[in-house]
PLY file of the C-alpha trace (Angstrom):
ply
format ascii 1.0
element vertex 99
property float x
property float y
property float z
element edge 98
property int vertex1
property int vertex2
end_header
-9.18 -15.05 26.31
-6.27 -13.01 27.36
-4.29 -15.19 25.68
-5.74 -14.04 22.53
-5.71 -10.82 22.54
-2.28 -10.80 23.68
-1.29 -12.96 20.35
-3.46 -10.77 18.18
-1.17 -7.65 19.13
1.92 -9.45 19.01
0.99 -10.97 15.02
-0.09 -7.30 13.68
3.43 -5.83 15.80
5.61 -8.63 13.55
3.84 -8.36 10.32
4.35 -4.45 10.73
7.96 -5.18 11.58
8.33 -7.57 8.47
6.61 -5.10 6.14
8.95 -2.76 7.16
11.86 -4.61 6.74
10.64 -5.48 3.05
10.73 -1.86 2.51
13.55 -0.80 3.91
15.94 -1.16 0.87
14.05 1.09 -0.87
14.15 3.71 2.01
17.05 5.83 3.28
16.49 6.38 6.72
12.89 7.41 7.37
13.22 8.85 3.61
11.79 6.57 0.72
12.55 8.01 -2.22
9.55 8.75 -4.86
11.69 6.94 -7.75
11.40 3.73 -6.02
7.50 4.32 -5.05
6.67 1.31 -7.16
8.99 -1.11 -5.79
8.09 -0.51 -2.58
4.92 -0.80 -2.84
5.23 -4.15 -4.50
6.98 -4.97 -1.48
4.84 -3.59 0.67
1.27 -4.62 -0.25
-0.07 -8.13 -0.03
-3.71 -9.40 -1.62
-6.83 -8.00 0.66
-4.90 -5.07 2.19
-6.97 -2.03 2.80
-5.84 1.16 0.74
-7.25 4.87 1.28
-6.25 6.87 -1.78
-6.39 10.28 0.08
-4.08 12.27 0.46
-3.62 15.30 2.65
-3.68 17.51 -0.76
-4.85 16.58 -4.01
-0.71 16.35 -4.84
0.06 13.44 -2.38
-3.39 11.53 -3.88
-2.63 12.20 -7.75
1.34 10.81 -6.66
-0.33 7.67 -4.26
-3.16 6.45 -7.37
-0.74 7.47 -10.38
1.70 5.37 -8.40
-0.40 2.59 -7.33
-1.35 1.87 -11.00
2.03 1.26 -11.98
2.54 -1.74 -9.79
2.60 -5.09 -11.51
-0.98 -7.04 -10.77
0.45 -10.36 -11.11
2.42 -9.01 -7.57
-0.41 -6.78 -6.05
-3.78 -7.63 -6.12
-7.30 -7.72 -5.10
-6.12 -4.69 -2.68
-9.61 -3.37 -0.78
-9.43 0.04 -1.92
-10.84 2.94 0.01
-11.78 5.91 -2.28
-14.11 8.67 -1.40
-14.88 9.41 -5.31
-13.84 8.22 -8.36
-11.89 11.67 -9.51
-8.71 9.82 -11.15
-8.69 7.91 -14.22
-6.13 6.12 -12.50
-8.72 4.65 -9.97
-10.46 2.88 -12.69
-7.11 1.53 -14.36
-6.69 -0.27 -10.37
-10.29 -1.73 -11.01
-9.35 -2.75 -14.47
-6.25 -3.99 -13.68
-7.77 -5.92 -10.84
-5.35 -4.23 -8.24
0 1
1 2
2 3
3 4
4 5
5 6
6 7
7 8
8 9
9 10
10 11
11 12
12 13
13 14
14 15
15 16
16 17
17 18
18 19
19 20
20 21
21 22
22 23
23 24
24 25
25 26
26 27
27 28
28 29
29 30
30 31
31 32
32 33
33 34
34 35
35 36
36 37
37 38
38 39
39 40
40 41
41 42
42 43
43 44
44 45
45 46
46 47
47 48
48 49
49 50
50 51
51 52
52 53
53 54
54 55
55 56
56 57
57 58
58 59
59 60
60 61
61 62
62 63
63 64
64 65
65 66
66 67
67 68
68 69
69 70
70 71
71 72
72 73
73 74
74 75
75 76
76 77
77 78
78 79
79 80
80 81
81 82
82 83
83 84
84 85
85 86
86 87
87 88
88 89
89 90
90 91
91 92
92 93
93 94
94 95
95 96
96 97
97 98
């Protein structure tokens, strides 16, 4: 059993590492610029990842779900979105859009 959970921590460390590094020309330093948002995320996001659209202010949550909708859905989909309410039209374009 130690086994696994010793190859459990080590698969979530590499995919973080490899998300990352699929990110990282769209970043300068720790810096990604809010031009690129969209690319990144493209990069970034893969089919049954879990998404809070929160934000610590209602500016970073408008940016994140205004954002998010512009991502191509033939790239990111079926995302498992967390949302507290639906207070964005944008959150029912990701529905509709099957993001």
């Amino acid at each position: 059993m130690q086994h696994t959970i010793s190859s459990r921590w080590t698969t979530r460390r590499a995919e973080k590492a490899r998300r990352l590094a699929r990110v990282a020309p769209f970043a300068q330093g720790h810096l990604l610029s809010s031009e690129r948002i969209v690319e990144a995320l493209e990069a970034l996001l893969v089919p049954g990842d879990r998404v809070a659209l929160e934000g610590d202010n209602q500016k970073q949550a408008d940016f994140l779900s205004r954002s998010l909708a512009r991502v191509n859905p033939g790239v990111v989909h079926d995302l498992h979105l967390l949302i507290a309410s639906i207070s964005r039209p944008e959150h029912l374009d990701l529905f509709e859009l099957g993001i």
